[in-house]
mmCIF file as gemmi writes it, N, C-alpha and C atoms, coordinates in Angstrom:
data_model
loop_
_atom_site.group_PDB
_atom_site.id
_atom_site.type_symbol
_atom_site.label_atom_id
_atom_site.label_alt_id
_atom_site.label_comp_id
_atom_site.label_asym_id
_atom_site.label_entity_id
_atom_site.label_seq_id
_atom_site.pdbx_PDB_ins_code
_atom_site.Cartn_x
_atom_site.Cartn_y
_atom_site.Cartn_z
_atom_site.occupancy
_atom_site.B_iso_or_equiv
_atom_site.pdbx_formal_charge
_atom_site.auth_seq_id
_atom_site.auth_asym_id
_atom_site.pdbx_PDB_model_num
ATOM 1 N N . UNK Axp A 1 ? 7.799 22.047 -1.025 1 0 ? 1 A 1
ATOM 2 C CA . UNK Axp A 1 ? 7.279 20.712 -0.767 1 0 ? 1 A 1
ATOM 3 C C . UNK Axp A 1 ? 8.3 19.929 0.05 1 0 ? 1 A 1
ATOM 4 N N . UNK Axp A 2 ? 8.086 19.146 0.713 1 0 ? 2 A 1
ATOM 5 C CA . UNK Axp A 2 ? 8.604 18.437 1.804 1 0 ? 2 A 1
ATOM 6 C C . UNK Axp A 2 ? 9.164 16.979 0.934 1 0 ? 2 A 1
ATOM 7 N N . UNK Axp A 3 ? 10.89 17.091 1.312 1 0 ? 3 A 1
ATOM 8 C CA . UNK Axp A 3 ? 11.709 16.751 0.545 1 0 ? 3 A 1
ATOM 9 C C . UNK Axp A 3 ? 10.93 14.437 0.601 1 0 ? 3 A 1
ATOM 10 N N . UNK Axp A 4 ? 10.304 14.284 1.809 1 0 ? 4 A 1
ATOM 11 C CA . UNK Axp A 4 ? 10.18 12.797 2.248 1 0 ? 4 A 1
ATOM 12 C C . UNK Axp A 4 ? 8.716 12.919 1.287 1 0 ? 4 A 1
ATOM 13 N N . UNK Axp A 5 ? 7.939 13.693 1.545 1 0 ? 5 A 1
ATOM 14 C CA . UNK Axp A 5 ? 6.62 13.493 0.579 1 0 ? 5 A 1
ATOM 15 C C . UNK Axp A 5 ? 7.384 13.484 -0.834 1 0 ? 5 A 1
ATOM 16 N N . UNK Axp A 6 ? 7.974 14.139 -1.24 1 0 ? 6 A 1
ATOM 17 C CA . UNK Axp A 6 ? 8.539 13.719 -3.126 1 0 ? 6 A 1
ATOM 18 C C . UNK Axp A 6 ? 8.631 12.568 -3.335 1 0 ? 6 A 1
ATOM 19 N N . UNK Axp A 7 ? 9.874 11.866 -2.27 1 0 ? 7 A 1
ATOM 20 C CA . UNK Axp A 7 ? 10.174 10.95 -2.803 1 0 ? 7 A 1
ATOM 21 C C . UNK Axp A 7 ? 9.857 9.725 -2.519 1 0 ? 7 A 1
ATOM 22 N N . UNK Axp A 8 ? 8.042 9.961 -1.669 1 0 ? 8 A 1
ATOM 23 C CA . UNK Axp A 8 ? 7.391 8.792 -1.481 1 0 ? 8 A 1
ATOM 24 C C . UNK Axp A 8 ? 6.727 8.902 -2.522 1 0 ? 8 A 1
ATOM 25 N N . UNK Axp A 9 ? 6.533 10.146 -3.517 1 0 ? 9 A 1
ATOM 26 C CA . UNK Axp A 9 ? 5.605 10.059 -4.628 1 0 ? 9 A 1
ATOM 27 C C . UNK Axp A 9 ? 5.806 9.451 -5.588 1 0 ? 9 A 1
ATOM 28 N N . UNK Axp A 10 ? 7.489 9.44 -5.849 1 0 ? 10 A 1
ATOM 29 C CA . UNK Axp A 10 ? 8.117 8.573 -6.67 1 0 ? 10 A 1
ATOM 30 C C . UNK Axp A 10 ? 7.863 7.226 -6.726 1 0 ? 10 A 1
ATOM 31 N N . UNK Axp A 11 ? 8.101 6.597 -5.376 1 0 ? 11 A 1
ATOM 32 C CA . UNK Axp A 11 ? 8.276 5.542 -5.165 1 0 ? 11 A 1
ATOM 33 C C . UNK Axp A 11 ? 7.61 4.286 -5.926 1 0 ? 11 A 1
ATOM 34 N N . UNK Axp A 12 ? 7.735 3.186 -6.189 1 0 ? 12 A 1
ATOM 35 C CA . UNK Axp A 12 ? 6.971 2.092 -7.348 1 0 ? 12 A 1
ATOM 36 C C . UNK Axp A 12 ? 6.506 1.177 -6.059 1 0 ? 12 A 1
ATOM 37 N N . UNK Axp A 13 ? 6.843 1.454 -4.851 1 0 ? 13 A 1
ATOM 38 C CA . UNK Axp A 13 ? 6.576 -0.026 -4.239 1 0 ? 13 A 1
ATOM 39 C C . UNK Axp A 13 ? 6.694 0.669 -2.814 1 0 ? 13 A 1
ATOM 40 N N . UNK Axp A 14 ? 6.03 0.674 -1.941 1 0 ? 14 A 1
ATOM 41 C CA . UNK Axp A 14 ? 5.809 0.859 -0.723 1 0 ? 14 A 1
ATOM 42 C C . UNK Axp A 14 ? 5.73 0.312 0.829 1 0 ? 14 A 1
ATOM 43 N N . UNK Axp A 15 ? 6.41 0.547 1.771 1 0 ? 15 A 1
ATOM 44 C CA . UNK Axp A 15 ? 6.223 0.114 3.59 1 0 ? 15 A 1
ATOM 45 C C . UNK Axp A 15 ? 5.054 0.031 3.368 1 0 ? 15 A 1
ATOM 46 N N . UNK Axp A 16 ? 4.363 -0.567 4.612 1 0 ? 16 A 1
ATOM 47 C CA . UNK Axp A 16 ? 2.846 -0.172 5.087 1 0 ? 16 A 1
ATOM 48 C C . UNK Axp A 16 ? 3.004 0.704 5.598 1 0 ? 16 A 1
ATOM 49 N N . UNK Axp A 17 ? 3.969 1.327 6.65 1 0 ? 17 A 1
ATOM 50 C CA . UNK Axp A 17 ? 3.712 2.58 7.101 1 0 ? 17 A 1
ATOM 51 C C . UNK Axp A 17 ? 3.988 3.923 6.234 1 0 ? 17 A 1
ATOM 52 N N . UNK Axp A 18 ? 4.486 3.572 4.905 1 0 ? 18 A 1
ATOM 53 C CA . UNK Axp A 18 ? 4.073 4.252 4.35 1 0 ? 18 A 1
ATOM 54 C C . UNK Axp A 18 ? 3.292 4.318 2.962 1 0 ? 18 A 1
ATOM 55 N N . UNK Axp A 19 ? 2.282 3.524 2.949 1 0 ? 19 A 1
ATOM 56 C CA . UNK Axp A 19 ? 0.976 3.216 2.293 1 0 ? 19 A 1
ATOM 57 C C . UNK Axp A 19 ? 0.177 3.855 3.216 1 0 ? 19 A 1
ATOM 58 N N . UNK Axp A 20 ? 0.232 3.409 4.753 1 0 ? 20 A 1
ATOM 59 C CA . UNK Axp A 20 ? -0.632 4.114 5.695 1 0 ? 20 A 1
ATOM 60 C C . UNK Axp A 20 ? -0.545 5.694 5.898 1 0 ? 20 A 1
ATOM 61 N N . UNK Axp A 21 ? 0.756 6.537 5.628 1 0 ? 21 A 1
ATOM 62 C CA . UNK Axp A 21 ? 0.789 7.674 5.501 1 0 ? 21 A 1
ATOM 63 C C . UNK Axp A 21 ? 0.063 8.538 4.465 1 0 ? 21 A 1
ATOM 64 N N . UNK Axp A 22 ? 0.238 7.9 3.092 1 0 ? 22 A 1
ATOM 65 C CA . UNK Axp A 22 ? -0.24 8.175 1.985 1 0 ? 22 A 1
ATOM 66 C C . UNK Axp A 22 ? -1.247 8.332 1.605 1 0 ? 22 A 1
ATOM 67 N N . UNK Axp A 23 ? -2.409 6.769 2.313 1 0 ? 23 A 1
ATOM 68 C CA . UNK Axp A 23 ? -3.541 6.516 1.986 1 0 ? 23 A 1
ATOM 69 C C . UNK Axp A 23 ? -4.335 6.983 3.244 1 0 ? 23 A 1
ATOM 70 N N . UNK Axp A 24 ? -4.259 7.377 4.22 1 0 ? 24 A 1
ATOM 71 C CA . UNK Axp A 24 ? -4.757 7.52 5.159 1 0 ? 24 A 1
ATOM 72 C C . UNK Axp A 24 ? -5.328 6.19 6.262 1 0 ? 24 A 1
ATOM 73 N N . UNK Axp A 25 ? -5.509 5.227 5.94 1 0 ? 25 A 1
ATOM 74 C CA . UNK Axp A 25 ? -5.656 3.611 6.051 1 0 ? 25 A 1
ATOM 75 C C . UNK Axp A 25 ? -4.632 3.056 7.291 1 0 ? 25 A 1
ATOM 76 N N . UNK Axp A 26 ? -5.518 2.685 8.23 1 0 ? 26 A 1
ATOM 77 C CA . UNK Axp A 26 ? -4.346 2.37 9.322 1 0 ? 26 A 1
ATOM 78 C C . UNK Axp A 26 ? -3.614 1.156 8.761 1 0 ? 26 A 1
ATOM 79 N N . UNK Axp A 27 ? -2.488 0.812 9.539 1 0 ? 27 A 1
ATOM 80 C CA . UNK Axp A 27 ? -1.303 0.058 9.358 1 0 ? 27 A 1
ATOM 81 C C . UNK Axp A 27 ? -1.892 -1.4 9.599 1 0 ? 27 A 1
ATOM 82 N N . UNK Axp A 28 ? -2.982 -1.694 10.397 1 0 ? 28 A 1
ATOM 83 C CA . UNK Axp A 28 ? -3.856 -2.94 10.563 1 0 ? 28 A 1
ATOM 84 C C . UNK Axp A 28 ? -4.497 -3.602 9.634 1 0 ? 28 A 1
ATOM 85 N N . UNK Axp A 29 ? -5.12 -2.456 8.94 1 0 ? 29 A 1
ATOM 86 C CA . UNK Axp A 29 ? -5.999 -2.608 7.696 1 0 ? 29 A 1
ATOM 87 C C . UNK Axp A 29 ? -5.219 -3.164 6.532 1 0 ? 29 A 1
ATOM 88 N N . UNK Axp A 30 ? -3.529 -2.417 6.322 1 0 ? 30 A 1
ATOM 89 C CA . UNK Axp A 30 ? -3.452 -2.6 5.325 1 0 ? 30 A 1
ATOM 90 C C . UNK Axp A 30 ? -2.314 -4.128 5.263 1 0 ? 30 A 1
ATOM 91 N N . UNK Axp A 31 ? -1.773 -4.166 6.418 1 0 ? 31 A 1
ATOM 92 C CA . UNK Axp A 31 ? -1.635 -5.408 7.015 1 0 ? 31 A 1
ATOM 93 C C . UNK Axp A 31 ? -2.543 -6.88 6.343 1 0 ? 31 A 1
ATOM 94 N N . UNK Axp A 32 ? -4.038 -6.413 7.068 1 0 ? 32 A 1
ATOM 95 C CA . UNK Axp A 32 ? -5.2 -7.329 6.477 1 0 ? 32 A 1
ATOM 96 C C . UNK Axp A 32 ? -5.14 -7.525 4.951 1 0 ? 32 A 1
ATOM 97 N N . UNK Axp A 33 ? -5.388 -6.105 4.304 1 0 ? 33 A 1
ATOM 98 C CA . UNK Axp A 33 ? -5.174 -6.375 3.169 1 0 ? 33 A 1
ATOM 99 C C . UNK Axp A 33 ? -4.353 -7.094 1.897 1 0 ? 33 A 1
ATOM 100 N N . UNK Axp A 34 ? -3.357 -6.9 2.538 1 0 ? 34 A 1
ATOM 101 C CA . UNK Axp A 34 ? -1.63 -7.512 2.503 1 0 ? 34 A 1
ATOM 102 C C . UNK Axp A 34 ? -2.1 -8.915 1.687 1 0 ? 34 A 1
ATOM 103 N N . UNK Axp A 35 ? -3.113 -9.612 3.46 1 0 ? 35 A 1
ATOM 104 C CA . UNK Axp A 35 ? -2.886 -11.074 3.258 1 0 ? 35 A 1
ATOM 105 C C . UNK Axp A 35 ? -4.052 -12.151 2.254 1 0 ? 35 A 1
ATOM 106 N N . UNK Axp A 36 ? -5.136 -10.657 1.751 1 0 ? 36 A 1
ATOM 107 C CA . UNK Axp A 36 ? -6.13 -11.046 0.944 1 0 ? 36 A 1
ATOM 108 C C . UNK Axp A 36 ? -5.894 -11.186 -0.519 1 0 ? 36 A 1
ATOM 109 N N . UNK Axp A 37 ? -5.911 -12.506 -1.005 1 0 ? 37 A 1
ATOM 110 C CA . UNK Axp A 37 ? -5.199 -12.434 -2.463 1 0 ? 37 A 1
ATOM 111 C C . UNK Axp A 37 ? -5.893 -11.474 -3.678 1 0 ? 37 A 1
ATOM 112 N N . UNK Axp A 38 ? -7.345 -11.299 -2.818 1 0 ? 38 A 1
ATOM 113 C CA . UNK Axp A 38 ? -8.16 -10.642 -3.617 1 0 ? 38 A 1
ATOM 114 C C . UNK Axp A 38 ? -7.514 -9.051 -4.279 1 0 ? 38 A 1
ATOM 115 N N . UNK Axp A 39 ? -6.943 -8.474 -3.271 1 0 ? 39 A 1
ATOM 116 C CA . UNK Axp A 39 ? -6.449 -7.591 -3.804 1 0 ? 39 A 1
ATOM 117 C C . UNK Axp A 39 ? -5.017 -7.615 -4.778 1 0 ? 39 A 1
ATOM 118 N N . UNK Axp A 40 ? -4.276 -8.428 -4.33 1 0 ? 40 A 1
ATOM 119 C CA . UNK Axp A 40 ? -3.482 -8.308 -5.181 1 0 ? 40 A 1
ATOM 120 C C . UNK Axp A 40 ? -2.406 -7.5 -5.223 1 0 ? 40 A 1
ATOM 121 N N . UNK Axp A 41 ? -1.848 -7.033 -3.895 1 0 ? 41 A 1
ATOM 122 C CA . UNK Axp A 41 ? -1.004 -5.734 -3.704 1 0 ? 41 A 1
ATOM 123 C C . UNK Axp A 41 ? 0.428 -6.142 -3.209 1 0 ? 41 A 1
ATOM 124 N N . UNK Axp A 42 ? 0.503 -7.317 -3.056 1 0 ? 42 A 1
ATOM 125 C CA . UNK Axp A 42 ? 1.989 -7.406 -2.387 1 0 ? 42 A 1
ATOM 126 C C . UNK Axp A 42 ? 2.923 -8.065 -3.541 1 0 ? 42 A 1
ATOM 127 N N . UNK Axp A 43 ? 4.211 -7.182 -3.046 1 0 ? 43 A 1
ATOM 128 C CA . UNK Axp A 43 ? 5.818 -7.794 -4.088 1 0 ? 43 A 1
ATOM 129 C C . UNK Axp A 43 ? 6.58 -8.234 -2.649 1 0 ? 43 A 1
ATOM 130 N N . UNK Axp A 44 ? 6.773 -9.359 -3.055 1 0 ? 44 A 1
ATOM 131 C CA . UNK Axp A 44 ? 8.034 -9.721 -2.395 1 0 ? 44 A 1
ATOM 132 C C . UNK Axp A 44 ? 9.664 -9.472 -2.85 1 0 ? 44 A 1
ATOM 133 N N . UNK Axp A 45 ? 10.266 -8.269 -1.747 1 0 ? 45 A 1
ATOM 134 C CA . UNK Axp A 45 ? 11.709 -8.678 -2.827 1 0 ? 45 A 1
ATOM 135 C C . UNK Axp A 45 ? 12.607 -9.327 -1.434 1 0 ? 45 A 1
ATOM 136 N N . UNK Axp A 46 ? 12.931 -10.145 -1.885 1 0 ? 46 A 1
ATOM 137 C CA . UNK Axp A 46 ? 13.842 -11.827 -1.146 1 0 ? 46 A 1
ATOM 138 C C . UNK Axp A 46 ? 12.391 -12.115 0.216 1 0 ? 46 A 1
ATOM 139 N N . UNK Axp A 47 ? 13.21 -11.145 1.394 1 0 ? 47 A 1
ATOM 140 C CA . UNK Axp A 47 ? 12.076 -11.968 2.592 1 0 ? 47 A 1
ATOM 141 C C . UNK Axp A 47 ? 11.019 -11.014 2.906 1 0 ? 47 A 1
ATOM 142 N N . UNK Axp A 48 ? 11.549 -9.404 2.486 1 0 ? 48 A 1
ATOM 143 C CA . UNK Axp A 48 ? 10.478 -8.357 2.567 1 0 ? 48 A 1
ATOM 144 C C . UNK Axp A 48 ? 9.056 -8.33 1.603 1 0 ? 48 A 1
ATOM 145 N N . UNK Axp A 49 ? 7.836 -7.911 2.359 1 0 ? 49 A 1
ATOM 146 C CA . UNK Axp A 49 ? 6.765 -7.607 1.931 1 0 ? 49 A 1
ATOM 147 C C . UNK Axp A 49 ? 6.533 -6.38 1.457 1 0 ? 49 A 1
ATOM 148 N N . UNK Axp A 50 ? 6.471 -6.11 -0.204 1 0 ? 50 A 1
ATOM 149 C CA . UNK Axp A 50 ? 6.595 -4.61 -0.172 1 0 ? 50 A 1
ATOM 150 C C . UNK Axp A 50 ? 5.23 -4.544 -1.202 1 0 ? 50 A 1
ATOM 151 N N . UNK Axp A 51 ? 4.73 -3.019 -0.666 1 0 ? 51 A 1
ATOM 152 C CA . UNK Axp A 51 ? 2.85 -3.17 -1.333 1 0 ? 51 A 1
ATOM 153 C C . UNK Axp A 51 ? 3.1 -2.216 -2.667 1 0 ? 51 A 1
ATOM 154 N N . UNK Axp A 52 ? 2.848 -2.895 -3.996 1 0 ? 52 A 1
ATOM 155 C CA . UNK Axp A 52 ? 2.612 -2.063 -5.222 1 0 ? 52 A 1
ATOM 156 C C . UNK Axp A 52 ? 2.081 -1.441 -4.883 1 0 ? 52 A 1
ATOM 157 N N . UNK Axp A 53 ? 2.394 0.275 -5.59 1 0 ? 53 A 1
ATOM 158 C CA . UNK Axp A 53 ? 1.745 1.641 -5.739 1 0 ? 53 A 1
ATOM 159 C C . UNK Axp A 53 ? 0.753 1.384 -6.558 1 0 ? 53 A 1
ATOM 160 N N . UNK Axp A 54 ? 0.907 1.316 -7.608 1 0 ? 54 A 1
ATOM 161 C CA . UNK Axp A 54 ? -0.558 1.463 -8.611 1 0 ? 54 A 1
ATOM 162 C C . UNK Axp A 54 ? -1.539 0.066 -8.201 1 0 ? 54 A 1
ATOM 163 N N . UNK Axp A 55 ? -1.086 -0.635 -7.396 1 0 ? 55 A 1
ATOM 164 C CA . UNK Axp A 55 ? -2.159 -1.784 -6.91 1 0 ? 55 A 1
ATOM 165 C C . UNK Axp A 55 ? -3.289 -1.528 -6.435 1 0 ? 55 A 1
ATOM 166 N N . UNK Axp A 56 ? -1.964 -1.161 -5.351 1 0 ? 56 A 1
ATOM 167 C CA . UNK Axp A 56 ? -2.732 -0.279 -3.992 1 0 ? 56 A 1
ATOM 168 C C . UNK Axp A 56 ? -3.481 0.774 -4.263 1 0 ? 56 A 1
ATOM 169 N N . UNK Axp A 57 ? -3.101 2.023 -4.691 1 0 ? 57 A 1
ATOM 170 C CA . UNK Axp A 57 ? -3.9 3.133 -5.362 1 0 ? 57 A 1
ATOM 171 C C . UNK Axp A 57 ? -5.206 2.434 -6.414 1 0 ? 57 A 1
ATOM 172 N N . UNK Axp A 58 ? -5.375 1.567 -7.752 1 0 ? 58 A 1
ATOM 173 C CA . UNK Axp A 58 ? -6.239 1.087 -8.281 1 0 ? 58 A 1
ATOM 174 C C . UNK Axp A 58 ? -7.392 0.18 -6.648 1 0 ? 58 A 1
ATOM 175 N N . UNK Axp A 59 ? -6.703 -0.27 -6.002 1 0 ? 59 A 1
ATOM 176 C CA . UNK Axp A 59 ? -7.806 -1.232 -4.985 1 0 ? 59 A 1
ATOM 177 C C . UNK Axp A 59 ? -9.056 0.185 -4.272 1 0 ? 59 A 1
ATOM 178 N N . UNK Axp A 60 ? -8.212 1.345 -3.713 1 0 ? 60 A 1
ATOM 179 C CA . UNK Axp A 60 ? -8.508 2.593 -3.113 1 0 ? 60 A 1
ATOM 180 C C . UNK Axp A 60 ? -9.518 3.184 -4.231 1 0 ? 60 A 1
ATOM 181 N N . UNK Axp A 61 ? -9.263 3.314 -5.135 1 0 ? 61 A 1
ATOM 182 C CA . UNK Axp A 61 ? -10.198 3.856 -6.357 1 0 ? 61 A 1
ATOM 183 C C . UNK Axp A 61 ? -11.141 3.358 -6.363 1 0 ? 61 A 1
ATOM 184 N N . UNK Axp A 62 ? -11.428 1.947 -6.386 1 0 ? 62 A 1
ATOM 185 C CA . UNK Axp A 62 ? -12.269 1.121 -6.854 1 0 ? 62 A 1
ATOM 186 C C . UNK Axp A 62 ? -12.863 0.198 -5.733 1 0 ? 62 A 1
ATOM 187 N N . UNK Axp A 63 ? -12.206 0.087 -4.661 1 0 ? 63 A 1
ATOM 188 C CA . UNK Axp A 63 ? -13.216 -0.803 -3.763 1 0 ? 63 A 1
ATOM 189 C C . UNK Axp A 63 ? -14.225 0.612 -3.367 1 0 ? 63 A 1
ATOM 190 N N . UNK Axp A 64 ? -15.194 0.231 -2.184 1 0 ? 64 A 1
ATOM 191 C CA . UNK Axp A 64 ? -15.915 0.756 -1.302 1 0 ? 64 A 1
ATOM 192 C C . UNK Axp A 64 ? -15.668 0.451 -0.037 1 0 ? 64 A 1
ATOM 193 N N . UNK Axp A 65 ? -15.706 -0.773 0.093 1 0 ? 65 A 1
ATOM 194 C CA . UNK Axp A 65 ? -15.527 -1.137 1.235 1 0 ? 65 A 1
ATOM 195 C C . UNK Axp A 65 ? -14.244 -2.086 1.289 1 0 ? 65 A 1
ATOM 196 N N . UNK Axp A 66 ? -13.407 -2.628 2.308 1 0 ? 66 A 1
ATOM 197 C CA . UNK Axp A 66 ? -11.968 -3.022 2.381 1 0 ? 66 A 1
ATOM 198 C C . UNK Axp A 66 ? -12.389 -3.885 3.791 1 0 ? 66 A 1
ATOM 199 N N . UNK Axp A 67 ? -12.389 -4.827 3.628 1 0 ? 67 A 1
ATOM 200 C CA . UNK Axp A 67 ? -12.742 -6.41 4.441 1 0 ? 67 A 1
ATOM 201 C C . UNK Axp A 67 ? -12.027 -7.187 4.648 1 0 ? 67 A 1
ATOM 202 N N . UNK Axp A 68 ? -11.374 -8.107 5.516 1 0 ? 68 A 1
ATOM 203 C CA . UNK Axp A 68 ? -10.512 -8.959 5.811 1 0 ? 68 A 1
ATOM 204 C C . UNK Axp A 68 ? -10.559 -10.254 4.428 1 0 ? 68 A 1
């Protein structure tokens, strides 16, 4: 197994580009998503935007559709 896939599996908190790797979901989308409170996916740590794993993964499970 490919030593960068492990230890994105690990990971608790995620880039968009790599949410977008993971989830298949372009970097635009999840951008959009980012800024919709509806979902509920972003941690801020100090000035960075970083997207919860189990957020993000629970929104993917459970939406259908993913809308601005």
């Amino acid at each position: 197994m490919d030593v960068k896939k492990l230890e994105l599996d690990k990971k608790l908190t995620l880039s968009v580009e790599e949410a977008s790797e993971l989830s298949g979901i372009g970097v635009n989308t999840i951008y959009r998503m980012m800024k919709n409170p509806r979902y509920n996916i972003v941690i801020w740590v100090g000035k960075r935007r970083r997207i919860k794993r189990t957020a993000f993964e629970q929104v993917i499970n459970e939406e259908t559709f993913i809308d601005d």
